[in-house]
C-alpha positions as CSV (number, residue, x, y, z in Angstrom):
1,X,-45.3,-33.4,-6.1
2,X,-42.0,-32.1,-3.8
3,X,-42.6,-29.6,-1.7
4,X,-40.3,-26.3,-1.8
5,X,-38.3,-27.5,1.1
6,X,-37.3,-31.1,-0.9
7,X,-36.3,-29.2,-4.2
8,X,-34.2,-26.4,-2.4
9,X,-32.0,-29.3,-0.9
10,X,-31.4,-31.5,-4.3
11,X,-30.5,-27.6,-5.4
12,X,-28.4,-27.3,-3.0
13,X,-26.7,-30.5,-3.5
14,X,-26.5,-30.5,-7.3
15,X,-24.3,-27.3,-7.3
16,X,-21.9,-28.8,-4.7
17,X,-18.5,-30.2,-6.4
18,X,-16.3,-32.1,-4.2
19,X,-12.8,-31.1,-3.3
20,X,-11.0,-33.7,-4.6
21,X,-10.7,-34.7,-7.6
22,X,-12.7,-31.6,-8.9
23,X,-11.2,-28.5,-7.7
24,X,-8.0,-29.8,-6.8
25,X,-6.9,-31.0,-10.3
26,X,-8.5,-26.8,-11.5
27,X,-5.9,-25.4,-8.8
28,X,-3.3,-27.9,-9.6
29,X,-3.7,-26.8,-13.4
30,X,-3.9,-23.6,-12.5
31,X,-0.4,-23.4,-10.4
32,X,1.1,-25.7,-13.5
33,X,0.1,-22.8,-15.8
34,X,1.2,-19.7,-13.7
35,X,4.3,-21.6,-13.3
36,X,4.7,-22.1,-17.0
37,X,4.2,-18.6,-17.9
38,X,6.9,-17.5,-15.1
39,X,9.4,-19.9,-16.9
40,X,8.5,-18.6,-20.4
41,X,9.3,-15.1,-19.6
42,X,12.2,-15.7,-17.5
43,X,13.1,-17.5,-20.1
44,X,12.6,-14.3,-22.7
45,X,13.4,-12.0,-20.4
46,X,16.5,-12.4,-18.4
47,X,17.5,-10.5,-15.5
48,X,21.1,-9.4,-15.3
49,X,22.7,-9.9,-11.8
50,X,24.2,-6.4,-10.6
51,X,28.1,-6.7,-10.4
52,X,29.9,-7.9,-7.3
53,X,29.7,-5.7,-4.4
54,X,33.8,-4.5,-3.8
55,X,33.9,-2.9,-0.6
56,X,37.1,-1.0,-1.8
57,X,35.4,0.3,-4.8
58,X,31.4,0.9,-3.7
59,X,29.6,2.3,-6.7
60,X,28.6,5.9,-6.7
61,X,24.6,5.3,-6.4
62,X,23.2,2.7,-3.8
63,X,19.5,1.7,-5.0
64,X,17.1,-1.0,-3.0
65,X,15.8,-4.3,-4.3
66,X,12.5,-3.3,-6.2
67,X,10.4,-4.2,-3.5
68,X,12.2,-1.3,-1.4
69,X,12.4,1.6,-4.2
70,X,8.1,3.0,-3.6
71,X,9.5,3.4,0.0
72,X,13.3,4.5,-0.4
73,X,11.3,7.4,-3.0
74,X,9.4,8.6,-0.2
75,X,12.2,8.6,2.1
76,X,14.4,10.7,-0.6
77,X,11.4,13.4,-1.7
78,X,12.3,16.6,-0.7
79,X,11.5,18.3,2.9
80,X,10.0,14.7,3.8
81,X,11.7,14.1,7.2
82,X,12.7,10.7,7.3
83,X,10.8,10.3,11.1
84,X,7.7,11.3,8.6
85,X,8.0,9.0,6.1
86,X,8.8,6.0,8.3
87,X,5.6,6.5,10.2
88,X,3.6,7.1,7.4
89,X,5.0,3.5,5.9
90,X,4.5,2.4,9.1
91,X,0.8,3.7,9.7
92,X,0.4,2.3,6.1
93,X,1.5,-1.1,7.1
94,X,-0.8,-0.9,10.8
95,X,-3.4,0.5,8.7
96,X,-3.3,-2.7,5.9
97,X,-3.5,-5.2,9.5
98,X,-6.0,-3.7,10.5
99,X,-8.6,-3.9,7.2
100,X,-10.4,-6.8,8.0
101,X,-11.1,-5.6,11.4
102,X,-12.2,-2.5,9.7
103,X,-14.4,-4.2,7.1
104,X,-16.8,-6.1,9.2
105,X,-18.9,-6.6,6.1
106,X,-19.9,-10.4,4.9
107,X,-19.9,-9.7,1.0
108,X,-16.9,-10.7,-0.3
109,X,-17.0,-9.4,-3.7
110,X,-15.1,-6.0,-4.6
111,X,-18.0,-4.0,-6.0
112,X,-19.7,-4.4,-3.1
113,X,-17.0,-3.1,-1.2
114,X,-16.2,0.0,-2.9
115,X,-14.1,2.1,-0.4
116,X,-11.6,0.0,0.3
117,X,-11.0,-1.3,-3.2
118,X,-10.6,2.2,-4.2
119,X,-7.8,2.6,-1.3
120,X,-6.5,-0.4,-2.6
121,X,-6.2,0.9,-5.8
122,X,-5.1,4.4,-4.7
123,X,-2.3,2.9,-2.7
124,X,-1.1,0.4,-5.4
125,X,-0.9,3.1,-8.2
126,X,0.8,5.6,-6.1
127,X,3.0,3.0,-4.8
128,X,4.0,1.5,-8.6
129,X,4.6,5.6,-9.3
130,X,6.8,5.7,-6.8
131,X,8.8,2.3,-7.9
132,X,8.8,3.3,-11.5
133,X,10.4,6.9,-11.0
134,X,12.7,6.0,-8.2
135,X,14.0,3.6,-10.7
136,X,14.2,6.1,-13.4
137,X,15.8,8.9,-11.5
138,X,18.7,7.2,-9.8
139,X,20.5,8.7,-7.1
140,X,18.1,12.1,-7.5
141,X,16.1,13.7,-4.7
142,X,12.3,14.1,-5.7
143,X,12.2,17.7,-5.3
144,X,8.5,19.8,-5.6
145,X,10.3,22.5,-7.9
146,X,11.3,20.0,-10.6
147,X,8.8,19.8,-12.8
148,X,9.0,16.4,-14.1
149,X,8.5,15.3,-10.3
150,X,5.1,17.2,-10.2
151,X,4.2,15.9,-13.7
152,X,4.6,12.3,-12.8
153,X,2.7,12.7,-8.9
154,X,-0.1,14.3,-10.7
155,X,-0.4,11.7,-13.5
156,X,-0.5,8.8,-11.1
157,X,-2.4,10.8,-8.4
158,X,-4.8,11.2,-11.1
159,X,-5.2,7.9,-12.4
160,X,-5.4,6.6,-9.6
161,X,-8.4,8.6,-8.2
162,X,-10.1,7.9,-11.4
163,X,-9.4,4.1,-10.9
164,X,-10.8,4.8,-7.6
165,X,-14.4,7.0,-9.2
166,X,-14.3,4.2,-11.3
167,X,-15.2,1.7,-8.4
168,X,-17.3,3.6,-6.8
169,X,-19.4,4.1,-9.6
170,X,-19.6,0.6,-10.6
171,X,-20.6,-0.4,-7.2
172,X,-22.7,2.3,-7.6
173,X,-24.4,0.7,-10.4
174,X,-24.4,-2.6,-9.4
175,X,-26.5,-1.6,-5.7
176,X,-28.7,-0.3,-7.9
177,X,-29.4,-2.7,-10.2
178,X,-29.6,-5.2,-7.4
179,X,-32.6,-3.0,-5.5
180,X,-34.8,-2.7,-9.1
């Protein structure tokens, strides 16, 4: 008869899969498939390039790449001062550095981590909002007193605190279930 020591190790190294081959060819795969996907809807989906820059003739509205429009929409909101909305990009950016300093904790999956996944989600959603309607309202200051400004801050701002209740009550639920 093994004792519990002998069976714990030949547990442990049952569930062990080596590196290579094993979980090299599933990333491999993986990558081939991600890659495949990109080339099928680049393929559906074409992008048209912008027209030539003419620095005679410079168009009448100048918008960022995508990746700059959540932050050129804060910069052009109304009464944001442009000192304020730097920093607060700025204490955004300091404040995303600084996360796993902040989160000390070992556990590693999101449930278990509930606060910041629901500032993760919080800042994602607001920060897609912003994308989205700086690209449908070109060349127009976000302004408080126009109403489908307020509409659209208060539709994201509300999805994403429920995306954010939503965490916390599934972690919620799975702490619990895990003292029973």
């Amino acid at each position: 008869m093994q004792n519990h020591s002998e069976m714990l190790v030949e547990d442990s190294e049952e569930k062990q899969v080596p590196f290579f081959p094993n979980v090299l060819l599933g990333e491999a795969s993986f990558a081939v498939a991600i890659i495949g996907l990109l080339v099928i809807f680049v393929s559906l989906f074409p992008l048209k390039l912008g027209d030539k820059y003419d620095p005679l003739n410079p168009p009448a509205i100048l918008e960022p790449e995508w990746y700059f429009m959540g932050v050129y929409q804060v910069l052009k909101t109304q009464n944001v001062q442009p000192i304020h909305g730097i920093l607060m990009m700025v204490g955004l950016g300091v404040f995303l550095i600084l996360v796993p300093f902040l989160d000390r904790s070992s556990e590693r999956r999101p449930l278990r981590r509930p606060i910041f996944v629901a500032i993760g989600f919080i800042v994602i959603v607001e920060f897609l909002a912003l994308t989205i309607f700086g690209y449908m309202s070109p060349g127009q200051t976000g302004s408080w007193s126009n109403l489908q400004f307020v509409e659209a801050f208060a539709l994201t701002t509300s999805v994403a605190f429920c995306l954010a209740l939503l965490v916390l009550a599934a972690s919620k639920r799975t702490i619990a279930g895990v003292h029973r």
